[in-house]
C-alpha positions in Angstrom: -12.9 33.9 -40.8 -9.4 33.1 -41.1 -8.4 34.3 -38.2 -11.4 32.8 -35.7 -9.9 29.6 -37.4 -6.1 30.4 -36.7 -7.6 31.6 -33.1 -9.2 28.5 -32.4 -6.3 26.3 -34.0 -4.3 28.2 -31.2 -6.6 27.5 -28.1 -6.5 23.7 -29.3 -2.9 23.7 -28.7 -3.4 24.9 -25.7 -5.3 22.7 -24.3 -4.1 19.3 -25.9 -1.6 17.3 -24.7 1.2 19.6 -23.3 -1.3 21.0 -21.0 -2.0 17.5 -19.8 2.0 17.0 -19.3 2.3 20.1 -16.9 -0.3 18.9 -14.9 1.3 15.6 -15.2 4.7 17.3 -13.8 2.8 18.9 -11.2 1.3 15.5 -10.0 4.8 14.1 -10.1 6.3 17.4 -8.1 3.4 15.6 -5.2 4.4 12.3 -5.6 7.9 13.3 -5.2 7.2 15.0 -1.8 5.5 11.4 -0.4 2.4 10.8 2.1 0.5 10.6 -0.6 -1.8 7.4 -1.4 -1.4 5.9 -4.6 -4.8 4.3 -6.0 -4.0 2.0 -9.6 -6.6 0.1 -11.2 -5.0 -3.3 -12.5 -4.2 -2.7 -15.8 -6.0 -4.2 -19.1 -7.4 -7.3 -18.3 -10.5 -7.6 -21.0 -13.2 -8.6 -20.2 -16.0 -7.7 -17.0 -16.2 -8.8 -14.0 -14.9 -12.6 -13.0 -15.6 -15.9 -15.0 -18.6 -18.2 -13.0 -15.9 -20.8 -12.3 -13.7 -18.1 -10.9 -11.2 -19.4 -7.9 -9.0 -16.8 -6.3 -6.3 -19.1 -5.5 -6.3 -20.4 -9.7 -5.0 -17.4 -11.9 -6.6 -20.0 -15.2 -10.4 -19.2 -13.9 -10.0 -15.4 -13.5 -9.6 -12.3 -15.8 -6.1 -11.8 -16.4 -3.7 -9.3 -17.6 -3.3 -9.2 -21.3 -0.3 -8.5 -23.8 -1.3 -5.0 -23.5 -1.7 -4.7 -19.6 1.5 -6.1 -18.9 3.3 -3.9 -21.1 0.7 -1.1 -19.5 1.9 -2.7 -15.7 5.5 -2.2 -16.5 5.0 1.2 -18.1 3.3 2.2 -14.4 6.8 0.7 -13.3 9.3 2.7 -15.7 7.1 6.0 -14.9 7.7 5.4 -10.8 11.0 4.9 -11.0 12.7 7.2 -13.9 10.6 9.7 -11.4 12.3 8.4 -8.4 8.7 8.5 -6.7 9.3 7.6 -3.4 7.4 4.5 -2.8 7.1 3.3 1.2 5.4 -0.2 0.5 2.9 -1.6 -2.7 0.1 -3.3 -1.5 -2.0 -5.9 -4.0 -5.8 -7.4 -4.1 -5.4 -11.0 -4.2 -6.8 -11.3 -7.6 -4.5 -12.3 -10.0 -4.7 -8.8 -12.3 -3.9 -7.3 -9.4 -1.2 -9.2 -8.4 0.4 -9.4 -11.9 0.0 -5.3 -12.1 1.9 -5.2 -8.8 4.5 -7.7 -10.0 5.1 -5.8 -13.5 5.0 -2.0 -12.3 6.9 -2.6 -8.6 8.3 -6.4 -8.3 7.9 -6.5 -4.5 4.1 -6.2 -3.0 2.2 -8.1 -0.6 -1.3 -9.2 -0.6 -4.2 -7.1 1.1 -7.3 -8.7 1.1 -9.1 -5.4 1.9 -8.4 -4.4 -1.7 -10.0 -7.6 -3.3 -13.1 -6.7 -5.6 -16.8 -7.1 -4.5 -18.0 -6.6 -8.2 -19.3 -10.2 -8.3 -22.9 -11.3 -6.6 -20.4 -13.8 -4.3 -18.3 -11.2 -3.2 -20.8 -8.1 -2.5 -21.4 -9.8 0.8 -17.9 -8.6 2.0 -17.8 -4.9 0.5 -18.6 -3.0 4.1 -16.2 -5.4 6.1 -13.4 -4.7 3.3 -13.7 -0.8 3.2 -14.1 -0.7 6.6 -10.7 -2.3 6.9 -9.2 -0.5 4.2 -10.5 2.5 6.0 -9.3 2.2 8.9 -5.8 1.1 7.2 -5.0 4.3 6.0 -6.2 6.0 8.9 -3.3 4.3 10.9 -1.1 4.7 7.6 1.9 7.4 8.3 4.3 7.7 6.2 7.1 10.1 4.0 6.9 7.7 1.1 3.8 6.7 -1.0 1.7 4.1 -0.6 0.6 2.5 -3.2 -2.9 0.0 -3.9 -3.2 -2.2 -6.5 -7.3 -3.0 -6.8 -10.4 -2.7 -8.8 -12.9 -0.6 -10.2 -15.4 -1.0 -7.1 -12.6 -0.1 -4.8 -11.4 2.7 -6.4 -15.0 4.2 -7.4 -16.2 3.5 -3.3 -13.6 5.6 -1.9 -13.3 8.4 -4.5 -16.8 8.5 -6.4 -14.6 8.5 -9.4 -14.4 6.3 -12.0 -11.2 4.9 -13.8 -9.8 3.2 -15.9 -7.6 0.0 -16.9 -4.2 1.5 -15.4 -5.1 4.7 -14.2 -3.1 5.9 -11.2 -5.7 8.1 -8.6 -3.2 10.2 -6.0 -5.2 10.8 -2.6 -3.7 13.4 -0.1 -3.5 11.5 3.9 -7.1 12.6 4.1 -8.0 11.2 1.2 -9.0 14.1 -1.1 -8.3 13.6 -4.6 -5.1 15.3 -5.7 -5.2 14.2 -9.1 -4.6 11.1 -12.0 -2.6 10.0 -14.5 -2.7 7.8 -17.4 0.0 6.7 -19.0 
């Protein structure tokens, strides 16, 4: 019996933690060679969804980073760069978790209204339109460095069938097969 127990305590080890950090390395190893596209889900904002009096150009009516998110944004930030992940440009839903995220992790991003959520009834209305451009974006998108997309949930989940988390970072390949995630 002791020994199924000392066994098992063994395989644990195995796969805890440290096994996540070598894939981790890994992953980094492919971010470090570039072209890859760089999926982040803004990071902790609580809540669901968007208040009803929600205005996307008045950060006071939406969902917003918490104390936690930005300290999880500039985390995302500190990872990229003690990496030295190669990052070509950082691209930003217009909603204001997404824009803070951005702002935290990488300083410089610009808006892409391709990324913005369609989560809420008033915004569903725009989801083909959006991925269609977003599509077609990366399509056109060459690069050595990364590119990476600040968004949401819905954005993330329509283009890998994957769900994730506050903060998670999803690496695609050019043709955007999943490579792997991380979460810090």
């Amino acid at each position: 019996m002791l020994k199924i127990i000392k066994n098992f305590l063994i395989f644990i080890i195995i796969i805890s933690p440290s096994s996540n950090l070598y894939s981790n390395e890994k992953l980094v190893e492919e971010l470090k060679e570039g072209g890859k596209i760089i999926l982040i889900r803004h990071a902790l904002a609580p809540g669901s969804g968007d208040p009803l009096n929600f205005d996307l150009k008045d950060c006071s009516t939406q969902r917003n980073l918490n104390k936690k998110g930005v300290k999880q944004s500039k985390k995302i930030g500190i990872f990229f760069a003690k990496e030295n992940i190669p990052i070509d440009q950082v691209l930003s839903s217009e909603w204001c978790r997404c824009k803070d995220t951005a702002k935290y992790a990488f300083k410089k991003y610009e808006t892409f209204k391709a990324l913005n959520s369609f989560f809420s009834e008033k915004f569903q209305k725009n989801r083909e339109n959006q991925m269609n451009d977003l599509l077609n974006f990366l399509k056109r998108w060459s690069n050595k460095k990364n590119l990476v997309l600040v968004t949401h949930y819905v954005v993330i989940l329509e283009i890998t069938n994957k769900p994730v988390s506050s903060g998670e970072i999803v690496i695609l390949d050019k043709n955007l097969n999943l490579v792997g995630t991380i979460v810090l």
